[in-house]
C-alpha positions in Angstrom: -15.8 40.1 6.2 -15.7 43.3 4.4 -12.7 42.6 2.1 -12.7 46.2 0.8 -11.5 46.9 3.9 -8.1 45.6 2.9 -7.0 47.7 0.3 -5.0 51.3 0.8 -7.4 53.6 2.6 -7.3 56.5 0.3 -5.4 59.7 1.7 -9.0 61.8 2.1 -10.5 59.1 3.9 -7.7 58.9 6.8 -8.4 61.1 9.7 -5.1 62.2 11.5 -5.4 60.3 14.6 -5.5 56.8 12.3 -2.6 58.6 10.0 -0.3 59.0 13.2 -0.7 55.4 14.4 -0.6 53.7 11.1 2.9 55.9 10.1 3.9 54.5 14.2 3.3 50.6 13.7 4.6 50.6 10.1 7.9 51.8 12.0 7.5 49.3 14.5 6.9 46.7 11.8 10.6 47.5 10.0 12.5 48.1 13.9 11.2 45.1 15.6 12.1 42.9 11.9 15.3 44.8 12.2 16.3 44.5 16.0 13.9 42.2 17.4 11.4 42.8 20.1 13.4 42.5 22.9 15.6 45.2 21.3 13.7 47.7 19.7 13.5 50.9 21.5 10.7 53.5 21.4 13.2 55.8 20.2 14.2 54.0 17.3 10.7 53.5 15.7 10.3 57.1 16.5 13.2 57.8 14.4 11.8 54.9 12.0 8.3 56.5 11.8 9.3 60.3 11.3 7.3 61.3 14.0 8.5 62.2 18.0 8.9 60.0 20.7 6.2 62.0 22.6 3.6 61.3 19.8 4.1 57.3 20.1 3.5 57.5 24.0 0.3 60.0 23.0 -0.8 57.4 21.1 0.3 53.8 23.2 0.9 54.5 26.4 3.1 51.1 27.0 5.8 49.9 25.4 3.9 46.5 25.5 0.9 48.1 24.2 2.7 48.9 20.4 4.4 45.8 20.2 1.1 43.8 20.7 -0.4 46.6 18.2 2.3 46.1 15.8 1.6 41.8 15.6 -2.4 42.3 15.8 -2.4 45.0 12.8 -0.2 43.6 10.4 -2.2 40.1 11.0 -5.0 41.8 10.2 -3.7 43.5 7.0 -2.8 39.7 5.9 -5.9 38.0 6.6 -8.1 40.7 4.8 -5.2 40.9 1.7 -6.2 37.0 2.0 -10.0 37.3 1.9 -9.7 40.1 -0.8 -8.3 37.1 -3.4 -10.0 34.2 -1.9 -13.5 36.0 -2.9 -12.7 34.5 -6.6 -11.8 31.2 -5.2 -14.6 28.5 -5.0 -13.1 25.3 -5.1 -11.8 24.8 -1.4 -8.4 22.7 -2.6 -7.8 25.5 -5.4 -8.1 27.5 -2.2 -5.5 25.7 -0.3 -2.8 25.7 -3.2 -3.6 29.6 -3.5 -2.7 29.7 0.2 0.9 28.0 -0.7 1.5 30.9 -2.6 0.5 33.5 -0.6 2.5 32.2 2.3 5.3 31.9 -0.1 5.3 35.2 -1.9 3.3 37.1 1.0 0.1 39.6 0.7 2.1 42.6 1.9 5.6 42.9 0.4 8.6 44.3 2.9 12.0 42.8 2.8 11.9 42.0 6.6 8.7 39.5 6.2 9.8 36.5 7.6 12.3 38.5 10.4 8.5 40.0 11.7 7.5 36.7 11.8 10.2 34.5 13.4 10.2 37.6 15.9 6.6 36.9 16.9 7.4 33.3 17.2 10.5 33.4 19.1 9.3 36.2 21.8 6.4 34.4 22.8 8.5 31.6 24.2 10.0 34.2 26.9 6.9 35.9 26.7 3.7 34.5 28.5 1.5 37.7 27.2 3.1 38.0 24.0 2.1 34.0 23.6 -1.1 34.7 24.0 -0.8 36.9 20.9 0.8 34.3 18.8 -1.7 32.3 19.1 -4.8 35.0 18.2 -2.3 35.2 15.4 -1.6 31.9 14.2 -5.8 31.1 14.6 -6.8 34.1 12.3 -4.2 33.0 9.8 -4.7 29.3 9.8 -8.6 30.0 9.7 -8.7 29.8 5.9 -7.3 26.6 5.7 -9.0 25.1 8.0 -12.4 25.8 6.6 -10.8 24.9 3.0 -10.1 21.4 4.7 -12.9 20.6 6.3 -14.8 21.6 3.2 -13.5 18.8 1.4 -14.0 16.7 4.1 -17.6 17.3 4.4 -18.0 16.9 0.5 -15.6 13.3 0.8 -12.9 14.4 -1.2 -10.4 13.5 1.4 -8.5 10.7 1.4 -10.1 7.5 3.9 -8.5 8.1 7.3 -7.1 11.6 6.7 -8.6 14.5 9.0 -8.9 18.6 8.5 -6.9 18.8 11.6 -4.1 16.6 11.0 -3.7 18.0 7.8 -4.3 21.1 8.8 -1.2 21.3 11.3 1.0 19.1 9.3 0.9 21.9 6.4 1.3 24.9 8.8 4.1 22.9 10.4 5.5 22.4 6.6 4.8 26.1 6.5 6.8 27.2 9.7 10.0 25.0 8.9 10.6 26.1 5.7 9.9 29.8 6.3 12.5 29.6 8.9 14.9 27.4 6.3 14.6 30.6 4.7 15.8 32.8 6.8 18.7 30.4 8.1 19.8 28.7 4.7 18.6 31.6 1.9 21.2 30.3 -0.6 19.8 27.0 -0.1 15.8 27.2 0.3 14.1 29.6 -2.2 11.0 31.1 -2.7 10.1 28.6 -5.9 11.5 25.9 -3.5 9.6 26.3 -0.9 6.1 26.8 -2.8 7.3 23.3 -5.0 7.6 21.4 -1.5 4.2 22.9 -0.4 2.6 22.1 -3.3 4.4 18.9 -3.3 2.9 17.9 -0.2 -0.5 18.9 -0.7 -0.5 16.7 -4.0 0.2 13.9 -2.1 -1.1 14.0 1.0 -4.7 14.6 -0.8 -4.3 12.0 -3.6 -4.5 14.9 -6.7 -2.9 13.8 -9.5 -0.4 16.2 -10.8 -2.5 16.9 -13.9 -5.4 18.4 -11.5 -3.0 20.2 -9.7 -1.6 21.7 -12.6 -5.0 22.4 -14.1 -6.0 24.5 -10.7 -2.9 26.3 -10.3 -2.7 27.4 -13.8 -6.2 28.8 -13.6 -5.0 30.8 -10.5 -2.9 32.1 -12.6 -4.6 33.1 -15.9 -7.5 34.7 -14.5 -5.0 36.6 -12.1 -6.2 35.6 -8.5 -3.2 36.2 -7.3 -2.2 39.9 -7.7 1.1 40.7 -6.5 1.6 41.7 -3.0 1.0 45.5 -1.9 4.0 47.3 -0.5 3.7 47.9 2.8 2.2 51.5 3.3 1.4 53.5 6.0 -2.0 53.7 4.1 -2.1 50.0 4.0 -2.0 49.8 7.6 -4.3 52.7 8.0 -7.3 50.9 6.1 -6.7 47.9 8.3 -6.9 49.8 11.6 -9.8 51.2 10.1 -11.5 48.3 9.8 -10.8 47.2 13.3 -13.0 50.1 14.2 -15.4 49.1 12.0 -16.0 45.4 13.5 -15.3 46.7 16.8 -18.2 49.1 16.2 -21.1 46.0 14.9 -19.7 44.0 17.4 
């Protein structure tokens, strides 16, 4: 994967076509967080976008067309924000504590984050098509884990009867419940809670002593693996469409 492709496409490298529907599902991304799918109208994310209602159907000619745009784009700004600060990360379980934190804290900031989510989730139980996204979604953004997991299985630092699957969904599970504590209980269930819990887990579950843990999460931190999350930019979204192209185009 081209990580490069993840960061801001720079203005002079945008052509306008990419401009229009980058400025269109970073609309979308804010009115469906907002309203919800089944709510949001074309005519809000017009209004959302700064652009006509005209130009959206120019550019998606469906209603369902954009929303599915919306989910596939901003997964694919994620995953790539992901590979861009995994590229410093070797040891596969210094890998999975860095992807706590970027579940926590997020590789794109926007206040709605776990709204966009939880919409995904919750539409794709009414939703046979829009389940079918979820799940392209939830495979691209488990993937890291997984291999992480299976890493350490295939070099025996698992514990005896643990698997990369079970572990794997037992996480993401942790993951899911806790993001949606979030939204429910906010006063209750933090950011710094939920990342203690996660790491918690992982501690545990995979027999590091606290001391390694420490050790491996303090290193993220000194040599600055984790940048802060981007805000999210048309631009942002732009340089991700843009590399849709791009792997469209060599596959």
């Amino acid at each position: 994967m081209d990580s490069t492709a993840a960061l801001p496409a720079p203005p002079s490298t945008i052509d306008l076509a990419t401009r229009r529907r980058a400025e269109i599902l970073t609309g979308a991304v804010r009115v469906i967080s907002r309203d919800g799918v089944a709510a949001a109208k074309l005519k809000d994310i017009a209004r959302e976008s700064g652009v006509s209602l005209g130009l959206i159907q120019h550019y998606f000619d469906t209603r369902e067309n954009l929303v599915d745009a919306t989910f596939t784009v901003m997964m694919r700004v994620i995953s790539h924000e992901s590979a861009l600060r995994a590229e410093a990360i070797d040891d596969p379980l210094q890998m999975i504590y860095a992807m706590n934190r970027l579940h926590v804290f997020g590789t794109v900031d926007f206040p709605e984050r776990w709204g966009f989510w939880s919409e995904l989730w919750a539409a794709s139980g009414r939703s046979g098509h829009l389940r079918e996204v979820a799940t392209q979604v939830y495979r691209i953004w488990a993937e890291p884990l997984r291999t992480a997991l299976k890493q350490l299985a295939d070099d025996g630092r698992l514990p005896v009867g643990s698997t990369p699957q079970h572990l794997n969904t037992g996480l993401l599970a942790l993951m899911d419940g806790l993001s949606i504590r979030t939204l429910a209980e906010p006063e209750l269930v933090s950011a710094e809670m939920m990342l203690q819990i996660l790491d918690e887990w992982i501690t545990a579950q995979l027999n590091v002593t606290p001391a390694e843990a420490e050790h491996l999460v303090t290193d993220l931190v000194e040599r600055d693996v984790l940048a802060r999350p981007r805000p999210l930019t048309p631009e942002v979204v732009a340089g991700a469409l843009l590399s849709m192209t791009s792997t469209d185009e060599q596959e």
